[in-house]
C-alpha positions as a Python dict, from the first residue, in 0.01 Angstrom:
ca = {
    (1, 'X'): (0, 0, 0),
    (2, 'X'): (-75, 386, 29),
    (3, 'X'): (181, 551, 284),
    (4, 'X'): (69, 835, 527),
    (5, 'X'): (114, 1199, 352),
    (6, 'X'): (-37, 1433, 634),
    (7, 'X'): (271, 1608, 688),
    (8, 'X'): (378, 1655, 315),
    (9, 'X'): (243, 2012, 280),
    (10, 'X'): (434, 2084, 632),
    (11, 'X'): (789, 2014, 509),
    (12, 'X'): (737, 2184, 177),
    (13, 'X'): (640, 2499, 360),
    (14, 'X'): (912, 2465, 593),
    (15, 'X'): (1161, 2403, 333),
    (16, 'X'): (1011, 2686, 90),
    (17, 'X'): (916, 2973, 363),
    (18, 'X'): (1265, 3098, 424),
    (19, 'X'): (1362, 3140, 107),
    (20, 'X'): (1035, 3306, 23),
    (21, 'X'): (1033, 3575, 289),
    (22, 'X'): (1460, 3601, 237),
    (23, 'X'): (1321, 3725, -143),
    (24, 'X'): (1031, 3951, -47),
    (25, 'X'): (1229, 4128, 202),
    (26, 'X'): (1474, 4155, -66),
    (27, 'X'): (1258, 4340, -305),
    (28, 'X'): (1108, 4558, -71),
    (29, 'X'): (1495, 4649, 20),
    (30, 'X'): (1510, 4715, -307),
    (31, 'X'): (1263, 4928, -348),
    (32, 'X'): (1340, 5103, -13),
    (33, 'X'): (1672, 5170, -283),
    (34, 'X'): (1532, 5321, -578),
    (35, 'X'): (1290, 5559, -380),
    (36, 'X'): (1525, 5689, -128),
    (37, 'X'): (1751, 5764, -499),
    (38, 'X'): (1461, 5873, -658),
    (39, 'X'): (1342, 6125, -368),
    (40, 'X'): (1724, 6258, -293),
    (41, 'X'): (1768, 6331, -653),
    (42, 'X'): (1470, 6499, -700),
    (43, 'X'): (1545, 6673, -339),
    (44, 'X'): (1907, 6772, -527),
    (45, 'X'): (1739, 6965, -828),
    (46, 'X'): (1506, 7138, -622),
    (47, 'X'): (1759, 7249, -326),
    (48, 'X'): (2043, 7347, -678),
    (49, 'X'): (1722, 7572, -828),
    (50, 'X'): (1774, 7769, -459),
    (51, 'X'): (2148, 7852, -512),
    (52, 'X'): (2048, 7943, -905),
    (53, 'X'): (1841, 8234, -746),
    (54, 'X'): (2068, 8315, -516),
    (55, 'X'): (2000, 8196, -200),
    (56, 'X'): (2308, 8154, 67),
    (57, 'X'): (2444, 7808, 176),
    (58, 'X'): (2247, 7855, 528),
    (59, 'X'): (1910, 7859, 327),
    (60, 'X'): (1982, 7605, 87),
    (61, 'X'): (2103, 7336, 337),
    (62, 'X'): (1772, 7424, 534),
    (63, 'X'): (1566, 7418, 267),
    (64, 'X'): (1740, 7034, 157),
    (65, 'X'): (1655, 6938, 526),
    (66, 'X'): (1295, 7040, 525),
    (67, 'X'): (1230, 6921, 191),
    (68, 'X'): (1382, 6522, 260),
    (69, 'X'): (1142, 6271, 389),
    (70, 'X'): (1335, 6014, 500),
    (71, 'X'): (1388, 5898, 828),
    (72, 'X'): (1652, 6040, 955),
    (73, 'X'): (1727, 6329, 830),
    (74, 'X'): (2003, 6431, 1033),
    (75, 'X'): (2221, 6199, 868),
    (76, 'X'): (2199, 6369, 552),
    (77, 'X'): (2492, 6507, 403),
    (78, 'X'): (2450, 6806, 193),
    (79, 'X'): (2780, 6962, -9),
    (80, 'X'): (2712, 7299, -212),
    (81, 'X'): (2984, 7418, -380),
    (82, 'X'): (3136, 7673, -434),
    (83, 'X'): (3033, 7809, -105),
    (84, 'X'): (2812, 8180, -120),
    (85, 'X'): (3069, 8353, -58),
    (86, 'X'): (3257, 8287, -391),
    (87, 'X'): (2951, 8242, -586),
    (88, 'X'): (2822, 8490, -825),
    (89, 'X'): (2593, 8588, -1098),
    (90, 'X'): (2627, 8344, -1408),
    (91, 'X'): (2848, 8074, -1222),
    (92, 'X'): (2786, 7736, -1170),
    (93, 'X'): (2693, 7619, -775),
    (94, 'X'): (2679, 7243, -764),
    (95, 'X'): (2462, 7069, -462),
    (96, 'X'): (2548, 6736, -335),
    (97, 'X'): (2368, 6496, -145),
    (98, 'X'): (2439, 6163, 73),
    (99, 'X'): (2190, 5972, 239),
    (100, 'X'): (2303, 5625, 456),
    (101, 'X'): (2097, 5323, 375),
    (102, 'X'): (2045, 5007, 578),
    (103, 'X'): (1902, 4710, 458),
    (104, 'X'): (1626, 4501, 624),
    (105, 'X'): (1754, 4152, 457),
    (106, 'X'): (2002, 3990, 739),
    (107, 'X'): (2250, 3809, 527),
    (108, 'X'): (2265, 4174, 279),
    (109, 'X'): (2318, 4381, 555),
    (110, 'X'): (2605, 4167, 642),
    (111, 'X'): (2799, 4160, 320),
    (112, 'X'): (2769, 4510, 340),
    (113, 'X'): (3055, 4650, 658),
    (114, 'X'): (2891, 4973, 657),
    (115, 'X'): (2548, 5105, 517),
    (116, 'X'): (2503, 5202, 142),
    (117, 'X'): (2556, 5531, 87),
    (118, 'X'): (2282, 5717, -148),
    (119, 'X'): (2483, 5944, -358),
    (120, 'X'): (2313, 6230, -563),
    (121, 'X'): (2410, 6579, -738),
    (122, 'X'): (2275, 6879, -957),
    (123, 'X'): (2417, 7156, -1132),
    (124, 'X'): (2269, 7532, -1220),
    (125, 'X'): (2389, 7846, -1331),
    (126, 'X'): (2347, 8091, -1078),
    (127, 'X'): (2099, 8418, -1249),
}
């Protein structure tokens, strides 16, 4: 006696699909993660090598805004210190960046109370 199997394939997919999608959107938040590091870190050394020639705190923290592509830039945090005013020829002048993150996987997103925060820094000798 052969039973009827037409809707086999259905309840597989059904029972496999969620957790499929839950792990691609997963990795690509993931991924989302180690660019937006990637790119602020890389924004970090670049903005630092403008303090190291002696730019003032008003032209670095444009120059960080300009040069970080993500999307909403306005939420960027930038810390130089110390400030231009204190900061001369052969001292150090430290930039700090902090980027929010939110996730695109739902149950993520809600382990997390607030967003991730992105945290990157560089140091340079000021010339």
């Amino acid at each position: 006696m052969r039973r009827d199997e037409r809707g086999q394939s259905l309840v597989e997919t059904a029972l496999i699909l969620p957790v499929f999608l839950l792990l691609l959107v997963g990795i690509l938040d993931f991924g989302r993660i180690m660019y937006s590091y990637a790119h602020l870190h890389m924004a970090a050394q670049e903005t630092v090598r403008m303090g190291g020639l002696g730019k003032n705190d008003t032209e670095i923290t444009s120059f960080a805004k300009d040069y970080v592509q993500l999307q909403e830039v306005d939420q960027l945090k930038i810390n130089i210190s110390p400030g231009d005013s204190s900061r001369d020829a052969g001292d150090y002048v430290t930039v700090k960046l902090e980027y929010p993150f939110q996730f695109f996987t739902p149950f993520v997103s809600s382990l997390f109370s607030s967003s991730l925060s992105i945290k990157t820094e560089s140091t340079i000798r000021v010339e």
